[in-house]
N, C-alpha and C positions, 0 to 999 in steps of 0.2 A: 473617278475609279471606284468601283464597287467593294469592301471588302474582300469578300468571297468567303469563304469554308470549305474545309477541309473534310469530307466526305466517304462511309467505308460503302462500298457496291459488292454487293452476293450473288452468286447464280450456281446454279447446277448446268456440268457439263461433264457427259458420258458417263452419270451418274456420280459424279464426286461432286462434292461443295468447295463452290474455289469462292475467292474474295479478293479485291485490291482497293486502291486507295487512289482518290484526285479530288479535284475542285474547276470549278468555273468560277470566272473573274474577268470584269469588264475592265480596261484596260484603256485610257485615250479614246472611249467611245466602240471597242471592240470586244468582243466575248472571246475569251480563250479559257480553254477549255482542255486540262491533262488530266490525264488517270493511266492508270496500272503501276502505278508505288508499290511497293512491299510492307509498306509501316505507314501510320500516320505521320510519325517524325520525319519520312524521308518527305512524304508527300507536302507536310507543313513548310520544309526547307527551300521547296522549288515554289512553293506560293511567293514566300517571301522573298526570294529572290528575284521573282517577277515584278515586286509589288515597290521593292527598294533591289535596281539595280545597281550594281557595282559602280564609284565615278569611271570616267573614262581615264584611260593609260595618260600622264601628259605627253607636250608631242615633246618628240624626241631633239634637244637639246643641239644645235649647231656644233662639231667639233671643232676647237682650236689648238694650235699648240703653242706651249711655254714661250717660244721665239715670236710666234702671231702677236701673244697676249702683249708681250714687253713693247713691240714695237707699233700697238695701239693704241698704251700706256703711254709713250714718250710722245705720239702725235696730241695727243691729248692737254701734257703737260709739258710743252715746249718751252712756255714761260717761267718754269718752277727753276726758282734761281740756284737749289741743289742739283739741277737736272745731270751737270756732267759726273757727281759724284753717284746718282741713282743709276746712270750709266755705265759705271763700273762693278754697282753691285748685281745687274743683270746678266753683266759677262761673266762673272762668278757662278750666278743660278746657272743661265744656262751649261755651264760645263761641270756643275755637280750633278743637275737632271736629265740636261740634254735638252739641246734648242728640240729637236721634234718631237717632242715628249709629247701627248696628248696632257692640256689643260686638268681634264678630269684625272688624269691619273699622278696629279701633287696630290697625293692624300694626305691625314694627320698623320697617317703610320714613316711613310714615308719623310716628312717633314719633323717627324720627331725623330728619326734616326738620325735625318742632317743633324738635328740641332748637337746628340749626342755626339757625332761625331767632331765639330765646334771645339765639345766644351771638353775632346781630351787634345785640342791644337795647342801645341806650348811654342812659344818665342822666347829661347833661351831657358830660363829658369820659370818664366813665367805663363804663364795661361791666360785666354783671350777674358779679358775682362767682358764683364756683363753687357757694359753700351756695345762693346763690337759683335756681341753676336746678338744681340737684340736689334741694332740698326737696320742688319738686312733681311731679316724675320718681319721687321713694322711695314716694309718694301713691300715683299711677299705678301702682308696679310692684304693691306691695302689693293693690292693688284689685283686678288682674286676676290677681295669684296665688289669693285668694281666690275667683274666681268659680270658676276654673280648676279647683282644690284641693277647693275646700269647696261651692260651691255647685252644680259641675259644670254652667255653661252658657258654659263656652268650651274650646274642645279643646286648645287649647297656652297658654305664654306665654310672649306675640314678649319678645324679646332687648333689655334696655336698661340703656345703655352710660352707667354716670355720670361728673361731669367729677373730676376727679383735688383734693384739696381739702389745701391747706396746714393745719398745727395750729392756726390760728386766732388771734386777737387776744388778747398778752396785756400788761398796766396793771397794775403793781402798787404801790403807795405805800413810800415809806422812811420810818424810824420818824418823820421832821422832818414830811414832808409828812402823814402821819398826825397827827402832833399838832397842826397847822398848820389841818387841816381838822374836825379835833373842836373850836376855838377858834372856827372860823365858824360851827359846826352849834349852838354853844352860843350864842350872836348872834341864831337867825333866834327867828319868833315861835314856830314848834312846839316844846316843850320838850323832846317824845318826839324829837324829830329824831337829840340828841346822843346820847340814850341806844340806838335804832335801829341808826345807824350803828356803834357803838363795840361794843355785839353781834355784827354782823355781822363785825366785824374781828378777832374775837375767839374764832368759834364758826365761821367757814366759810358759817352758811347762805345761801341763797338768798334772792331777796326776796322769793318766795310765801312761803317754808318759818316767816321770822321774821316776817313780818304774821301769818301765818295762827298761830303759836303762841298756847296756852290756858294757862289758868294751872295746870290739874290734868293736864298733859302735861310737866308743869315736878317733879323731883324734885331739891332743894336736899339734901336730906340723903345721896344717891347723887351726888349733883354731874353729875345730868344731865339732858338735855330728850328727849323721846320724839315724835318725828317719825311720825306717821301716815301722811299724803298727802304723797308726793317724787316727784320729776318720774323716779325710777327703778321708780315703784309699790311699792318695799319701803320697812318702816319700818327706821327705826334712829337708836340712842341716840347722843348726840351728848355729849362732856363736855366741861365746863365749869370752864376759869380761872379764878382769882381776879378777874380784871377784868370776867370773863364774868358771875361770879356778882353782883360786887359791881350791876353792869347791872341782877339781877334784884330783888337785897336791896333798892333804892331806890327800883323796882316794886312792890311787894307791899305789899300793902295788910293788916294781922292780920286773919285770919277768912278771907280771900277764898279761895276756892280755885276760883271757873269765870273766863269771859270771856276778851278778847283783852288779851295780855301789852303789849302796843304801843297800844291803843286802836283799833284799824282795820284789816280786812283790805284796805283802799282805798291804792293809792299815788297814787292823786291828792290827798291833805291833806298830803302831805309833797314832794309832785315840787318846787314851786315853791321851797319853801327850802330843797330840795337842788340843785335848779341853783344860786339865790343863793349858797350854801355854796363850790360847787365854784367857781363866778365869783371867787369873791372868796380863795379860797385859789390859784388862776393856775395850776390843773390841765389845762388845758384840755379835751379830749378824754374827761373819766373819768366813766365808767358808776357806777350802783349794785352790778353784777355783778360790777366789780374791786375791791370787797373782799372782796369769795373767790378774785379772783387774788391778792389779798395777804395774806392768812391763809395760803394755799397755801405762797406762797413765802420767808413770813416762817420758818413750818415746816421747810420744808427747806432752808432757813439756817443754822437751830440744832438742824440733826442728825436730825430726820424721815429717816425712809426714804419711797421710793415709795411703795410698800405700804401704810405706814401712813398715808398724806396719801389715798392712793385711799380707805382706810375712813372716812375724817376726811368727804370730800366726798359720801362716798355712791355713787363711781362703780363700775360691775359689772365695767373691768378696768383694767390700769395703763397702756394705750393713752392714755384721757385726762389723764392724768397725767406723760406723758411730757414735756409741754413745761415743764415745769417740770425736769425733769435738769438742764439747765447750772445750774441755779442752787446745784447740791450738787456741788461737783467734791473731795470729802474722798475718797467711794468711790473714784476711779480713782485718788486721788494715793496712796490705800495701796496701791492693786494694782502702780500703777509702782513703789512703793519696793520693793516685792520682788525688783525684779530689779538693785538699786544695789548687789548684791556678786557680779556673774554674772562679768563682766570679773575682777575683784578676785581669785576666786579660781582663773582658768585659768592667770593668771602664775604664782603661789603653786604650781598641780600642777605648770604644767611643769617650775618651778624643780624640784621633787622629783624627779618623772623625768631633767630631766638631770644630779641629784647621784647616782640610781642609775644611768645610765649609764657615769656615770665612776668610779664605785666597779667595776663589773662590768669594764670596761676595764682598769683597776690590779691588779683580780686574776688577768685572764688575761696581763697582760705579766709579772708576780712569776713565773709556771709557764716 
C-alpha cells in the first residue's frame, strides 16, 4: 500500500476561485481515490482512516442466564465434594438476582449492592461474619470466571471486592482437659467414641479424613495411614505415634484387612455422645475440628516447625499455619540471643581504641 498524500486542487468556476482537498492511495493493489474535503485536516482524517481501519466489532457474545450458567457449573463439577453446599448457595443467587437474569447483567454495580446489602443482615445481635459473605461471592466469582474463560459466553468479569477475614477460630485442649475429656468419651455408650477422638488428637486428621479411613489404607508396619480423598484433593501419608498406633492395634481385628477403621462414615452415631462428652467435661464451645487445633499446637509446643505441622495437616501453604506461630516463641528467642553481646562488645573495642590512642600520644610526647 502506497502512502498517499494529501493534496489541495484549484479551479475557476463561473468566475469564482473554488478549492478542495483529497488524495489517492493504493490500497491491496487498488487506487482509491477521494477529494472535495473542506480542510486538509478533514481530508488527512479519511486518508487515515483508510490506511488504518478500525478492528472489527467482536462477534456478539452467546446469551446465557444466571440459572443456565449455575446449571452448567454443577455439570461440570459433579465430583466437587462441596457440590451440595455450592448447591445451596446458587438457590440463594438465584432468588436475590433471578434464575432468568441475563449472565451479562451480574454487574460489579449490582454485585456490590448484594454484598452491601449482606453486610447490614444481622442474626440476633450479631452480623454475618466475613467467611459467610465471602463464601458465596468466591461461588460467584469463580462461576463467572469460567463462563468468561472457558466457556466464552460473557465478555469480562465485573470486579468483586471480598471482605477482609481474620485467621479464624482457634480451641485447642491442654494435656489435663484432654485427658479429662477421653475419661467422658469412655463413659458414653459408643465405644468407638474414645478410641475416635484419641486418633484424632493424635494424628491431626479431619473428621471426614478419620470416619472415612479403611483398614487396607492403614500400613502398621511403615507406621502410616494413606489418605486418599482430603479436602486439599491430594493424598498423603500421615504417621503415626505410639498412641496413634496403639488406637489402631485395639482395632484390628486378625485377618481383617477391608472396611471402615471407625465403624461408620456417619457422624451422626457419635454427635450425640460427643456433645454428652464435651457437656460433661465443661469445654464449653469445642468443635470436633479442635483436635486438629490441638494436635497442631501440641506440635509446636514441643519443637515442630511450621513447615512440618503444614505437611502434618495437609495444607498447600504455611499461610494456614500461621496462627499457630505465637505458640512456638523458641525460634525468635534464639534469634534475639544473638544480639545479647552487640552492646557488650562496642565497650570492649572502644576500650582498645582508646588504649591505642594513648599509646600513640606517649609516643609522640617521648619525640
Amino acid at each position: 500500500m502506497s502512502q498517499g498524500e494529501v493534496r489541495k486542487r484549484t479551479w475557476t468556476y463561473d468566475g469564482k476561485h473554488r478549492e478542495a482537498w483529497g488524495f489517492t492511495v493504493v490500497i491491496d493493489g487498488k487506487r482509491v481515490r477521494r477529494s472535495g474535503y473542506g480542510s486538509r485536516a478533514e481530508a488527512q482524517e479519511a486518508l487515515d482512516d483508510l490506511k488504518h481501519p478500525a478492528p472489527a466489532a467482536p462477534a456478539p457474545v452467546a446469551s446465557i442466564t444466571l440459572g443456565e450458567a449455575f446449571e452448567r457449573y454443577f455439570q461440570a463439577k459433579a465430583r466437587k465434594r462441596s457440590l451440595a453446599e455450592d448447591q445451596k448457595i446458587a438457590k440463594h443467587f438465584k432468588a436475590e438476582f433471578g434464575e432468568k437474569t441475563p449472565l451479562a447483567d451480574i454487574t460489579a454495580s449490582r454485585i456490590s449492592q448484594y454484598k452491601t446489602k449482606r453486610l447490614a443482615v444481622k442474626r440476633g445481635e450479631l452480623t454475618l461474619s466475613a467467611a459467610a459473605i465471602n463464601r458465596p461471592l468466591a461461588l460467584l466469582r469463580h462461576l463467572l470466571r469460567l463462563a468468561c474463560e472457558e466457556w466464552e459466553v460473557l465478555s469480562s468479569v465485573p470486579k468483586i471486592r471480598l471482605e477482609k477475614e481474620g485467621q479464624g477460630r482457634l480451641r485447642w485442649l491442654t494435656p489435663e482437659e484432654a485427658t479429662n475429656l477421653l475419661t467422658k468419651c469412655r463413659k458414653q455408650k459408643n465405644a468407638a467414641l474414645v478410641d475416635l477422638v484419641e486418633f484424632a488428637l493424635y494424628t491431626g486428621l479431619r473428621q471426614g479424613e478419620a470416619l472415612g479411613l479403611t483398614w487396607d489404607r492403614v500400613d502398621r508396619s511403615r507406621g502410616v495411614v494413606l489418605l486418599e480423598i482430603t479436602k486439599s484433593g491430594r493424598r498423603r501419608e500421615v504417621p503415626l505415634n505410639v498412641q496413634a498406633d496403639a488406637v489402631l492395634a485395639g482395632r484390628a481385628t486378625p485377618g481383617k484387612s477391608e472396611g471402615l477403621v471407625f465403624g461408620t462414615r456417619s457422624w451422626y452415631g457419635f454427635r450425640s455422645y460427643w456433645e454428652a462428652a464435651v457437656e460433661a467435661t465443661q469445654l464449653g464451645d469445642f468443635r470436633f475440628h479442635d483436635l486438629r487445633h490441638t494436635f497442631a499446637s501440641w506440635a509446636i509446643q514441643r519443637g515442630a516447625t511450621l513447615p512440618e505441622v503444614k505437611d502434618l495437616l495437609g495444607h498447600h501453604s504455611l499461610a494456614m499455619v500461621m496462627r499457630y506461630a505465637h505458640l512456638a516463641p523458641e525460634h525468635l528467642r534464639s534469634a534475639v540471643s544473638r544480639l545479647d553481646t552487640v552492646l557488650a562488645q562496642e565497650p570492649s573495642g572502644s576500650g582498645t581504641r582508646r588504649a591505642q590512642e594513648e599509646e600513640l600520644e606517649a609516643i609522640k610526647g617521648s619525640r
